[in-house]
N, CA, C and O atoms as a Tinker XYZ file with bonds, in Angstrom:
   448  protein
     1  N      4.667000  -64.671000  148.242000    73     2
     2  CA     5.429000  -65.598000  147.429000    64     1     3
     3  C      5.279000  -67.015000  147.981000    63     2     4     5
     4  O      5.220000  -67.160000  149.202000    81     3
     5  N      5.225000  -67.876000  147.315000    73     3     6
     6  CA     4.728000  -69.453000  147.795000    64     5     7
     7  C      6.263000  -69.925000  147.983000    63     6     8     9
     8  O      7.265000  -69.925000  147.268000    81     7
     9  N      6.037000  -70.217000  148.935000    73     7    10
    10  CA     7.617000  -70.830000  149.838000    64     9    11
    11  C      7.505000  -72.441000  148.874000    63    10    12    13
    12  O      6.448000  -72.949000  148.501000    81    11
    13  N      8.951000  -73.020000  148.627000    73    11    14
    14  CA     9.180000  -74.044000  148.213000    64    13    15
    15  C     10.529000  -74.682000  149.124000    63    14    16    17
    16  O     11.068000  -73.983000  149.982000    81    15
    17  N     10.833000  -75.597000  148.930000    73    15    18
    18  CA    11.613000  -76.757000  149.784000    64    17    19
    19  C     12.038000  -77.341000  149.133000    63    18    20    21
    20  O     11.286000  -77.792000  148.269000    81    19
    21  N     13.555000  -77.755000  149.079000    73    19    22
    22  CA    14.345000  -79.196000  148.521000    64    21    23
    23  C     14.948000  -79.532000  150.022000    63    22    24    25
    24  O     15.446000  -78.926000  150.971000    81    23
    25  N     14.514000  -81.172000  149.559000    73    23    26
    26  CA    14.957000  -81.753000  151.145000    64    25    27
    27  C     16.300000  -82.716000  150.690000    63    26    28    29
    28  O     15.919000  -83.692000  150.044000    81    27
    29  N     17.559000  -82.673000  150.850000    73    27    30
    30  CA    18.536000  -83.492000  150.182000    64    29    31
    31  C     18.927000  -84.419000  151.544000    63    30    32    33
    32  O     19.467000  -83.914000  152.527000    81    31
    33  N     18.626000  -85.637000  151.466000    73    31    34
    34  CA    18.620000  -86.520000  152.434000    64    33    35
    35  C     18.583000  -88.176000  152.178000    63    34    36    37
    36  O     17.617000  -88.630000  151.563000    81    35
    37  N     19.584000  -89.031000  152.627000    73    35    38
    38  CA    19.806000  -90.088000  151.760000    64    37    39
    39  C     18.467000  -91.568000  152.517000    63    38    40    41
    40  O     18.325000  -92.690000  152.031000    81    39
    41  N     17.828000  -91.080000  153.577000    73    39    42
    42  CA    16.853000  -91.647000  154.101000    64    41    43
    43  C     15.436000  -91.175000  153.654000    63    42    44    45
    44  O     14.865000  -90.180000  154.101000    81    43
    45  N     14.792000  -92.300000  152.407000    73    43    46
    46  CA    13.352000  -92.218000  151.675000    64    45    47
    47  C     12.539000  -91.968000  152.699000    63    46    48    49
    48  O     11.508000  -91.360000  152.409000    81    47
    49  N     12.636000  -92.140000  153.353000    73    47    50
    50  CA    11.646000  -91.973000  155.085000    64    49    51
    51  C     11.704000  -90.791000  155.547000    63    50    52    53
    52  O     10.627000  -90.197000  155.590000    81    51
    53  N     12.369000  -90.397000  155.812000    73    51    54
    54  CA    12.843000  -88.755000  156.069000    64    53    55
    55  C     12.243000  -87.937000  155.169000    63    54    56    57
    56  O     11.190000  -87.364000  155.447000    81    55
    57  N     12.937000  -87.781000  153.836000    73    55    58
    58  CA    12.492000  -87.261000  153.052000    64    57    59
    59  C     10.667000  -87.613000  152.584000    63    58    60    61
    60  O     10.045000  -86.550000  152.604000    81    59
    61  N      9.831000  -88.733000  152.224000    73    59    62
    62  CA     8.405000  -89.017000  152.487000    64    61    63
    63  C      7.759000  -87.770000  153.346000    63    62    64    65
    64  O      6.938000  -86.922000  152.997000    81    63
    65  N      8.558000  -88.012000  154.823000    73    63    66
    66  CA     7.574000  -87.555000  156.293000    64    65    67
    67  C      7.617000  -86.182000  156.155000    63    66    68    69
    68  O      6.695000  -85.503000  156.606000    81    67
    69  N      8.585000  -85.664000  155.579000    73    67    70
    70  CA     9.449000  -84.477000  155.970000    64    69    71
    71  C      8.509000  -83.436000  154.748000    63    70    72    73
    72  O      7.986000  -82.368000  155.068000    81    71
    73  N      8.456000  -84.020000  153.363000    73    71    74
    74  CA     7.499000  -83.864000  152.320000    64    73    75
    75  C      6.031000  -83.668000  152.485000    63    74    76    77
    76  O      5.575000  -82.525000  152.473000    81    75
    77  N      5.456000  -84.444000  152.600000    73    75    78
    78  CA     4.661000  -84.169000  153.533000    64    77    79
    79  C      3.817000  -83.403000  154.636000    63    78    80    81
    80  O      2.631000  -83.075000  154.613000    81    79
    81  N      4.782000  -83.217000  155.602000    73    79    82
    82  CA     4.599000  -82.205000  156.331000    64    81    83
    83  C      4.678000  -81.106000  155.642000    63    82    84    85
    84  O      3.584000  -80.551000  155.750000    81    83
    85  N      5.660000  -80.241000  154.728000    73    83    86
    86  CA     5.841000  -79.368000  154.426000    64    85    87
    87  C      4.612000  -79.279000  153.188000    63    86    88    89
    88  O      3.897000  -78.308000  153.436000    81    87
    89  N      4.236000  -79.888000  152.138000    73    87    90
    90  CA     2.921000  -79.797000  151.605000    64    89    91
    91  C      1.631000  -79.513000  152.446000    63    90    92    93
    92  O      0.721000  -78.862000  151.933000    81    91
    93  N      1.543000  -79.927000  153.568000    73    91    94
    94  CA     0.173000  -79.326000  154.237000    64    93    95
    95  C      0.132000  -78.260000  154.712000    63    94    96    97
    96  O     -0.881000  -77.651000  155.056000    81    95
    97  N      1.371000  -77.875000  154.792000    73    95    98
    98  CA     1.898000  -76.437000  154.863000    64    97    99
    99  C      2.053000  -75.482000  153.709000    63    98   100   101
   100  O      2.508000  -74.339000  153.750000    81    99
   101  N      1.641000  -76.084000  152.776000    73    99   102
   102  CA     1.078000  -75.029000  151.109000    64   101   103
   103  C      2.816000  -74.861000  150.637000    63   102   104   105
   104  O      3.027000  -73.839000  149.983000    81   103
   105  N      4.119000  -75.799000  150.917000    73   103   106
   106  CA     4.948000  -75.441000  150.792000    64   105   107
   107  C      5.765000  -76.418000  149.691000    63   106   108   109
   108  O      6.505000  -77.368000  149.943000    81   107
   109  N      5.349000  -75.816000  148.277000    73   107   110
   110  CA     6.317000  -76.853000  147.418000    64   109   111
   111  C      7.639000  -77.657000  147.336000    63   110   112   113
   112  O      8.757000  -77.142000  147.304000    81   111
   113  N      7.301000  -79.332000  147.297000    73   111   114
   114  CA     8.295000  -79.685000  148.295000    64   113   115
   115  C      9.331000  -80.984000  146.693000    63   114   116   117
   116  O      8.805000  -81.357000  145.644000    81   115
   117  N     10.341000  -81.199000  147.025000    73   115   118
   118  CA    11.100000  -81.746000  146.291000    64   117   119
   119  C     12.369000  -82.390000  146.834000    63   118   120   121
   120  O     13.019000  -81.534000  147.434000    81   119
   121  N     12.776000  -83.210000  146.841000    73   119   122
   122  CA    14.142000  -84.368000  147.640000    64   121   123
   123  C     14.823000  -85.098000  146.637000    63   122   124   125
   124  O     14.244000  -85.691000  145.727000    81   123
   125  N     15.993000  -85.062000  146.792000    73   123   126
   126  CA    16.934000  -86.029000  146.843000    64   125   127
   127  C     17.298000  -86.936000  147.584000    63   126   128   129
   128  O     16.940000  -87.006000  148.760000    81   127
   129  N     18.154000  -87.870000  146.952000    73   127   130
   130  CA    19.206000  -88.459000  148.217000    64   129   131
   131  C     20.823000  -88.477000  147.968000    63   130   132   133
   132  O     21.433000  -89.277000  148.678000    81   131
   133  N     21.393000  -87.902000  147.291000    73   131   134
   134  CA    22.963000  -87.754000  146.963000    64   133   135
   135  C     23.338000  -86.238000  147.521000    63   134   136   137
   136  O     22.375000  -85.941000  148.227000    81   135
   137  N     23.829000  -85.668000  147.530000    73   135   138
   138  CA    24.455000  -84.362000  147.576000    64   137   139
   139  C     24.223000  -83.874000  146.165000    63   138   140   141
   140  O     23.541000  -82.866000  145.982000    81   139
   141  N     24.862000  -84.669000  144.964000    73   139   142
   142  CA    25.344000  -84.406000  143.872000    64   141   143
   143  C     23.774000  -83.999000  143.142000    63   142   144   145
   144  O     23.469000  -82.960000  142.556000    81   143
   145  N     22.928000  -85.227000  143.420000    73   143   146
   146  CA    21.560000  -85.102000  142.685000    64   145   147
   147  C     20.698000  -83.547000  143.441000    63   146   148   149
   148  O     19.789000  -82.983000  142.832000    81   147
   149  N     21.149000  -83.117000  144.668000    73   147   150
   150  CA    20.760000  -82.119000  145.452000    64   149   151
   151  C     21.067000  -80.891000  144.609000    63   150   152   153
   152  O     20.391000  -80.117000  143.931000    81   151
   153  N     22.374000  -81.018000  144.924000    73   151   154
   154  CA    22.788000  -79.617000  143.778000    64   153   155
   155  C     22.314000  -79.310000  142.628000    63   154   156   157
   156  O     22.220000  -78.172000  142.167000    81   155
   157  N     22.027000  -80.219000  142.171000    73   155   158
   158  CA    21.702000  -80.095000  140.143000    64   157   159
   159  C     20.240000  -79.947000  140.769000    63   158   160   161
   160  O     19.709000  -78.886000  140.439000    81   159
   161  N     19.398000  -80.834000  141.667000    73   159   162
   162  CA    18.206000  -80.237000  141.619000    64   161   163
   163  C     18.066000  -78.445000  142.257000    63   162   164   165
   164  O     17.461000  -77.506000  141.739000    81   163
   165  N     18.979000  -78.487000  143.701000    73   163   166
   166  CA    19.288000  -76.538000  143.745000    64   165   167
   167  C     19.421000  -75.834000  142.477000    63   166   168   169
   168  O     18.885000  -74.766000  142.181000    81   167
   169  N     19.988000  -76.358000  141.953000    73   167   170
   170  CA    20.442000  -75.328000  140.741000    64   169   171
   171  C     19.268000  -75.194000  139.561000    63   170   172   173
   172  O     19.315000  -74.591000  138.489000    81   171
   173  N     18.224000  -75.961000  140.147000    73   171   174
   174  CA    16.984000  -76.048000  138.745000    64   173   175
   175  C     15.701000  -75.164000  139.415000    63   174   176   177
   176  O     14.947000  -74.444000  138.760000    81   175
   177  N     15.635000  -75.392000  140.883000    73   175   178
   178  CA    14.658000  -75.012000  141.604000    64   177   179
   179  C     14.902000  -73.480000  142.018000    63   178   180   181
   180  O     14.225000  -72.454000  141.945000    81   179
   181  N     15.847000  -73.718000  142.364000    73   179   182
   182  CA    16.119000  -72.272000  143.721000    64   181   183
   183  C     14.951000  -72.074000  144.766000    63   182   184   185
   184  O     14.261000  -71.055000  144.773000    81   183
   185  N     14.795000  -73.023000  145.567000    73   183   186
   186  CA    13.875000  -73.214000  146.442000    64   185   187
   187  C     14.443000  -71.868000  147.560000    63   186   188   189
   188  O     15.509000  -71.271000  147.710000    81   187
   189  N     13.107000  -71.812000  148.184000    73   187   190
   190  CA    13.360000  -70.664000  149.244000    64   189   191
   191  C     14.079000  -71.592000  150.550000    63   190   192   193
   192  O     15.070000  -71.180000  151.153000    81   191
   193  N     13.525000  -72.658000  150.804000    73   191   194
   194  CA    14.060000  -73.502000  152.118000    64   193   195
   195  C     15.086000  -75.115000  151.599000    63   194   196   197
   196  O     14.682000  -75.981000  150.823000    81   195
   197  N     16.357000  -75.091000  152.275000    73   195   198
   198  CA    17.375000  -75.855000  152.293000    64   197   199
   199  C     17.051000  -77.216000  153.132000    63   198   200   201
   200  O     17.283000  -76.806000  154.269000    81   199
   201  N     16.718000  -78.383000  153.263000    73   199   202
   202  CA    16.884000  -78.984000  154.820000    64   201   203
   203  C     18.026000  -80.068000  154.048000    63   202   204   205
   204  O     17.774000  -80.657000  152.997000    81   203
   205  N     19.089000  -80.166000  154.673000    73   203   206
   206  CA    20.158000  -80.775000  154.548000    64   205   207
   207  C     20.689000  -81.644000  155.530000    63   206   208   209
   208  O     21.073000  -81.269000  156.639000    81   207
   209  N     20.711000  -83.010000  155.041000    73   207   210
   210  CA    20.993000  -84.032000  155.798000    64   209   211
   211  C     22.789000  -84.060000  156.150000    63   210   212   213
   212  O     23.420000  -83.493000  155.258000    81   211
   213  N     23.347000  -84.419000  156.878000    73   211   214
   214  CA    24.825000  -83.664000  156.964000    64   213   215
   215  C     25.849000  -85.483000  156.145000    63   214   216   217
   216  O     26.795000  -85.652000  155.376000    81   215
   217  N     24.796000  -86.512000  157.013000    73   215   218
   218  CA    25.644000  -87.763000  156.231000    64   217   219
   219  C     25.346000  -87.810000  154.969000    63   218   220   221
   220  O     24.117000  -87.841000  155.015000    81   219
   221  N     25.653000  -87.837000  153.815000    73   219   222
   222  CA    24.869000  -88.372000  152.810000    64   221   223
   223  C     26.091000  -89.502000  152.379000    63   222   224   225
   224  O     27.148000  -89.786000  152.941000    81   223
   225  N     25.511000  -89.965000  151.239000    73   223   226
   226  CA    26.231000  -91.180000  150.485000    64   225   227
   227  C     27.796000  -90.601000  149.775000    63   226   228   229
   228  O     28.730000  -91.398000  149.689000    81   227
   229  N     27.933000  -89.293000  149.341000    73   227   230
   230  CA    28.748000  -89.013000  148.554000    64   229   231
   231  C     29.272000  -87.566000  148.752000    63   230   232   233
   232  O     29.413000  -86.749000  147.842000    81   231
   233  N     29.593000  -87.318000  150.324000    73   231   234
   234  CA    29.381000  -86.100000  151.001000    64   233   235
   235  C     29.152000  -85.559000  152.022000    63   234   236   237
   236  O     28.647000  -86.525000  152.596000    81   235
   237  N     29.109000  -84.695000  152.806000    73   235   238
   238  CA    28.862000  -83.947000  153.752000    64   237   239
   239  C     28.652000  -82.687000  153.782000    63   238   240   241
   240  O     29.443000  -81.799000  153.464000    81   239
   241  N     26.735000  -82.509000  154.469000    73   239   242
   242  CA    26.293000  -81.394000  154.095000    64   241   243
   243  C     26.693000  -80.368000  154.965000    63   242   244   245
   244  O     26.527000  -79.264000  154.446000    81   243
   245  N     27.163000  -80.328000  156.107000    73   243   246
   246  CA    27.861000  -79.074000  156.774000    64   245   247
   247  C     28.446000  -78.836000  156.028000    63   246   248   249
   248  O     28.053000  -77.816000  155.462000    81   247
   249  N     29.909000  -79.541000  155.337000    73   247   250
   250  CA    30.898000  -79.235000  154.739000    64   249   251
   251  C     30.634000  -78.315000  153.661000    63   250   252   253
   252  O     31.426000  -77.458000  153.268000    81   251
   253  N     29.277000  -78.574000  153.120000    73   251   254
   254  CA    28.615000  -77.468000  151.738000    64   253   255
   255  C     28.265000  -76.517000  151.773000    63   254   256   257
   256  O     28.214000  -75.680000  150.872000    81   255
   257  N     27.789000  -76.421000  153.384000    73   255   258
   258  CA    26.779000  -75.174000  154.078000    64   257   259
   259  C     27.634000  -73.612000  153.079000    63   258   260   261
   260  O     27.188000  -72.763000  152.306000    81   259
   261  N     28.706000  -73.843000  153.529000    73   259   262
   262  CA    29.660000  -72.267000  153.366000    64   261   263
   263  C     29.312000  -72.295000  151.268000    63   262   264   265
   264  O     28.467000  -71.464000  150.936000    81   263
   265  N     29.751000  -72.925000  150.397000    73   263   266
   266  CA    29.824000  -73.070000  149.044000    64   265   267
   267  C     27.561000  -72.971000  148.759000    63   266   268   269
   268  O     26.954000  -72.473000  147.811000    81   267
   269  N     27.219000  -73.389000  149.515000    73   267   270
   270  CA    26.019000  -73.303000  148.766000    64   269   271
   271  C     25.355000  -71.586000  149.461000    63   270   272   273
   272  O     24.752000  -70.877000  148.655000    81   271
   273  N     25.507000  -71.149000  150.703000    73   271   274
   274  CA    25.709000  -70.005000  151.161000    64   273   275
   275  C     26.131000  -68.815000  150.078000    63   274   276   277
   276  O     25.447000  -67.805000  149.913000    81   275
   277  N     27.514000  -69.131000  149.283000    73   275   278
   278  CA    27.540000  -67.965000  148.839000    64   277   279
   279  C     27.429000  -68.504000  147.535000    63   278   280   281
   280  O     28.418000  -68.098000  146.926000    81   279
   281  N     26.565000  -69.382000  146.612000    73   279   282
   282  CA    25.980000  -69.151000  145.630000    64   281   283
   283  C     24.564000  -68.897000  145.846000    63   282   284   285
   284  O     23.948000  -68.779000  144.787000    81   283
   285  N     23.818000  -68.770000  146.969000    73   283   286
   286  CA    22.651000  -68.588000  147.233000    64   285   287
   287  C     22.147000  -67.942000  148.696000    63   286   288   289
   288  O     21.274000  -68.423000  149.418000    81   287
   289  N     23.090000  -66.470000  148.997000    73   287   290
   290  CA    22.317000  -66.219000  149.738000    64   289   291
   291  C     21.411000  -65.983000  150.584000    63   290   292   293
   292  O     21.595000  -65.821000  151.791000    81   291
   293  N     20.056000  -65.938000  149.831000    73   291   294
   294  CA    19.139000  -65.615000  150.156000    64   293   295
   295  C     18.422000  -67.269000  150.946000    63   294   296   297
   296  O     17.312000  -67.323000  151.476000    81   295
   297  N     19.266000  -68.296000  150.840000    73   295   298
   298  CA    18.222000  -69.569000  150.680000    64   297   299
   299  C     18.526000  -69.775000  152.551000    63   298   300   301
   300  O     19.506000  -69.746000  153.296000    81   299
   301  N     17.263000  -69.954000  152.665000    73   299   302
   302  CA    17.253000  -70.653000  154.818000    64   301   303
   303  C     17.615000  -72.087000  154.533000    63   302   304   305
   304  O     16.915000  -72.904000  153.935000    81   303
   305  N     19.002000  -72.301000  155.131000    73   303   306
   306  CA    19.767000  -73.691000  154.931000    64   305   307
   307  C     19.259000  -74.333000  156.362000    63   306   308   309
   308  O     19.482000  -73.689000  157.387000    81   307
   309  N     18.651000  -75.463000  156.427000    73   307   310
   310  CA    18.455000  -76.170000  157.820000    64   309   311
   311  C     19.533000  -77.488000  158.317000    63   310   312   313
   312  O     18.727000  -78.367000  158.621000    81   311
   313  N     20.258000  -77.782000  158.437000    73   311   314
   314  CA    20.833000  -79.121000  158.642000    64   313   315
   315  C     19.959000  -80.046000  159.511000    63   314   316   317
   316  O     19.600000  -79.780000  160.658000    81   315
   317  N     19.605000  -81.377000  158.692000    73   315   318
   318  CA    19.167000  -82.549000  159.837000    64   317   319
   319  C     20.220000  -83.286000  160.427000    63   318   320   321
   320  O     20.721000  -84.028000  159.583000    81   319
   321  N     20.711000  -83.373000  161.439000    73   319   322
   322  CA    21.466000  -84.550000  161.955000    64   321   323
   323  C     21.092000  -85.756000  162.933000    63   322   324   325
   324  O     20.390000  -85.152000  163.744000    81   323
   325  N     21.117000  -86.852000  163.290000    73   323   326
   326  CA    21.040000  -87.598000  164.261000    64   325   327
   327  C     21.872000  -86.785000  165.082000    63   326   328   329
   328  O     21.451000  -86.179000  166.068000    81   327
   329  N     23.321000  -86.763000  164.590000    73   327   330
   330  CA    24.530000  -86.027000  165.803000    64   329   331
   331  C     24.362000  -84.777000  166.093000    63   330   332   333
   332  O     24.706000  -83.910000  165.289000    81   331
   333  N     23.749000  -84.444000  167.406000    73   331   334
   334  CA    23.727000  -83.038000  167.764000    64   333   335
   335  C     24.875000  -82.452000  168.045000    63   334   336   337
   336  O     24.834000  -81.270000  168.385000    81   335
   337  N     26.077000  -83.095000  167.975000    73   335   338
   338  CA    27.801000  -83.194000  168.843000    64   337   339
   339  C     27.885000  -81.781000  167.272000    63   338   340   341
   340  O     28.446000  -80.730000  167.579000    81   339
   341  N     27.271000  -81.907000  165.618000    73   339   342
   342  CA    27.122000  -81.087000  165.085000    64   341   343
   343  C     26.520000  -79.728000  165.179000    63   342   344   345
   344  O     27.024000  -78.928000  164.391000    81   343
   345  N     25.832000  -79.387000  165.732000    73   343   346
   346  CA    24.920000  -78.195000  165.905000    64   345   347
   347  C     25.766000  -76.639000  165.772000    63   346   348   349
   348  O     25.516000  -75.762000  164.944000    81   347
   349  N     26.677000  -76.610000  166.698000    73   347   350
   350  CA    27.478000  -75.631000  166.695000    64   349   351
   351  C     28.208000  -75.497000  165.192000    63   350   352   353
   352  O     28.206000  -74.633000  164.316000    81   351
   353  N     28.797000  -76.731000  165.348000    73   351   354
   354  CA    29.840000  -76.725000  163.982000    64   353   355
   355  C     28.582000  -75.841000  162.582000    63   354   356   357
   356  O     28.810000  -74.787000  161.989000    81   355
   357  N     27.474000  -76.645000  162.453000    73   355   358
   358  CA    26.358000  -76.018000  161.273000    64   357   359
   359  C     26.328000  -74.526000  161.129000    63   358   360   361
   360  O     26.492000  -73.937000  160.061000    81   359
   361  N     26.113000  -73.986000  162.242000    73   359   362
   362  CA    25.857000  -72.537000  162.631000    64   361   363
   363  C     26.838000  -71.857000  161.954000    63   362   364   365
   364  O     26.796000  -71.031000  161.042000    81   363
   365  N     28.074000  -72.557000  162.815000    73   363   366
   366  CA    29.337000  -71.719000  162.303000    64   365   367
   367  C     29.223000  -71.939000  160.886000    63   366   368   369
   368  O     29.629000  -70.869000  160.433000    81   367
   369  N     28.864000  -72.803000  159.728000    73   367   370
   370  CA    28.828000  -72.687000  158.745000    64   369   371
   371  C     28.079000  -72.326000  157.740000    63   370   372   373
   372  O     28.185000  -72.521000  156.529000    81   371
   373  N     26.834000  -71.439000  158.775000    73   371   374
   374  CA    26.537000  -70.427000  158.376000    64   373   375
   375  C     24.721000  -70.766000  157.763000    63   374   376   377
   376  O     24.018000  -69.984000  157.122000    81   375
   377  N     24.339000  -72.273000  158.268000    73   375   378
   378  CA    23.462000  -72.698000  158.924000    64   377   379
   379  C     22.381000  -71.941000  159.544000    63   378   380   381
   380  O     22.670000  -71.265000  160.532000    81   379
   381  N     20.891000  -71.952000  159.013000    73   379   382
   382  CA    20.064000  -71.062000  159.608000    64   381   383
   383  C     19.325000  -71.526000  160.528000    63   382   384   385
   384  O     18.587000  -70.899000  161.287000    81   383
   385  N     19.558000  -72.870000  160.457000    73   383   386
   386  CA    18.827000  -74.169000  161.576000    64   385   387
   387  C     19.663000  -75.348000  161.761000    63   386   388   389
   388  O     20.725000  -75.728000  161.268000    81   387
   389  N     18.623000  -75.934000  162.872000    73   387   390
   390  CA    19.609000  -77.136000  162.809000    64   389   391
   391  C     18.457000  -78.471000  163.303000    63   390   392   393
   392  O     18.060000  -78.337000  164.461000    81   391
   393  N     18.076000  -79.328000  162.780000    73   391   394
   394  CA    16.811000  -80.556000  163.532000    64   393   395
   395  C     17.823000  -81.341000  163.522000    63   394   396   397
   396  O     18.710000  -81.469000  162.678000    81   395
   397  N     17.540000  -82.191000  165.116000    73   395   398
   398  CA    18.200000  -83.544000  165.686000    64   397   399
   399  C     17.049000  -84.648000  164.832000    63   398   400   401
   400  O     15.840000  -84.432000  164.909000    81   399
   401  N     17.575000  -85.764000  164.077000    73   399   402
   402  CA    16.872000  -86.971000  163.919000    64   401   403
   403  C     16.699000  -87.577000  165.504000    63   402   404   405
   404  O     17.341000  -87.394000  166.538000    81   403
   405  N     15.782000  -88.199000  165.242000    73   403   406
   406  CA    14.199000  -88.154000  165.125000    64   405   407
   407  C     13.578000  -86.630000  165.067000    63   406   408   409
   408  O     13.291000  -85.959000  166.058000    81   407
   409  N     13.422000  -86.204000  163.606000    73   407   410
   410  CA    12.498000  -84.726000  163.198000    64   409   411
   411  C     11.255000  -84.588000  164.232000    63   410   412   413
   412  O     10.317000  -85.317000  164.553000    81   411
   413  N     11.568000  -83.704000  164.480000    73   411   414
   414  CA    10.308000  -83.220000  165.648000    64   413   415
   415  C      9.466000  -82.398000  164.375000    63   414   416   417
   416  O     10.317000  -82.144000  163.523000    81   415
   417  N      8.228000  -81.933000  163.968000    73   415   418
   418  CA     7.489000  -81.808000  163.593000    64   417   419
   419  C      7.564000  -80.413000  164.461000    63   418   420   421
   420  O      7.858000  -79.468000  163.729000    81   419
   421  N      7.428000  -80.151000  165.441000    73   419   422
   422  CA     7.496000  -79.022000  166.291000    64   421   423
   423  C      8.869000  -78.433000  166.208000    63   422   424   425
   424  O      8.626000  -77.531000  167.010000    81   423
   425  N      9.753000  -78.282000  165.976000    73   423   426
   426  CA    11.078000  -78.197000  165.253000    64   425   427
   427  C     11.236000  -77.891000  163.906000    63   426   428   429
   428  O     12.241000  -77.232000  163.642000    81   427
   429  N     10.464000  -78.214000  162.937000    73   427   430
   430  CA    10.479000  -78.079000  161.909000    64   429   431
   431  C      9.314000  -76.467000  161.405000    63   430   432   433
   432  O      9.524000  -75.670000  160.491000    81   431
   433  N      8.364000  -76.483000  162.221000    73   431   434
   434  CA     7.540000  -75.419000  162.114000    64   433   435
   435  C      8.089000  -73.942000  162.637000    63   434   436   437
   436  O      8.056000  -72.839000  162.090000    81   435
   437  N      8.501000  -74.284000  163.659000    73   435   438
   438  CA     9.751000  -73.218000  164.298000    64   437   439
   439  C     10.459000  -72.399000  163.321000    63   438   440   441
   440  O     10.525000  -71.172000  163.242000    81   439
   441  N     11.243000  -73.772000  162.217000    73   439   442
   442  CA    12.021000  -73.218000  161.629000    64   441   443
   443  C     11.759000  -72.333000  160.137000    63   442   444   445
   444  O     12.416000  -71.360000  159.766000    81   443
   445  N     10.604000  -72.977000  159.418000    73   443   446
   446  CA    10.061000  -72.525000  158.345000    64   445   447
   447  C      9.400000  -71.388000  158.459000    63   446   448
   448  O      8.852000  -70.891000  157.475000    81   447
């Protein structure tokens, strides 16, 4: 099955690099930057891989981890944060990863 990706992240840069990477990786890739525009695009895609930025403009993606979890099971949720002081908190919310900003590229392969 061809793995796909929505990257919901309010930094065009992030999302670009992050795109990117995951296309040379044969892995259909798609971003936002709202939470809100994230969801409606989740809800069109049903991508196999989550990477979720935790600040966004209109939101907080830990805070979603648990609500997008149990409308979608099956989906590997990653959280990006600058704040690693998050990491634990993600997990507990049920979080299948977690990348510190600045995205390590080696971090990201790990996780996919």
């Amino acid at each position: 099955m061809l793995q796909s990706a929505l990257i919901i992240d309010d930094e065009e840069d992030i999302c670009i690099l992050l795109s990117t990477f995951l296309r040379k990786k044969n892995i259909d890739t798609h971003y936002s930057f709202t939470l809100k525009e994230g969801m409606d695009k989740l809800r069109q895609l049903i991508p196999t891989i989550l990477f979720l930025d935790n600040n966004l403009p209109d939101g907080s993606g830990i805070d979603s981890v648990p609500m997008i979890r149990n409308l979608y099971p099956d989906l590997k949720i990653i959280i990006i944060s600058a704040m690693t002081t998050l990491k634990e908190r993600a997990f507990e919310n049920s979080a299948d990863g977690f990348i510190d900003k600045p995205i390590s590229f080696d971090s990201i392969q790990q996780l996919i």
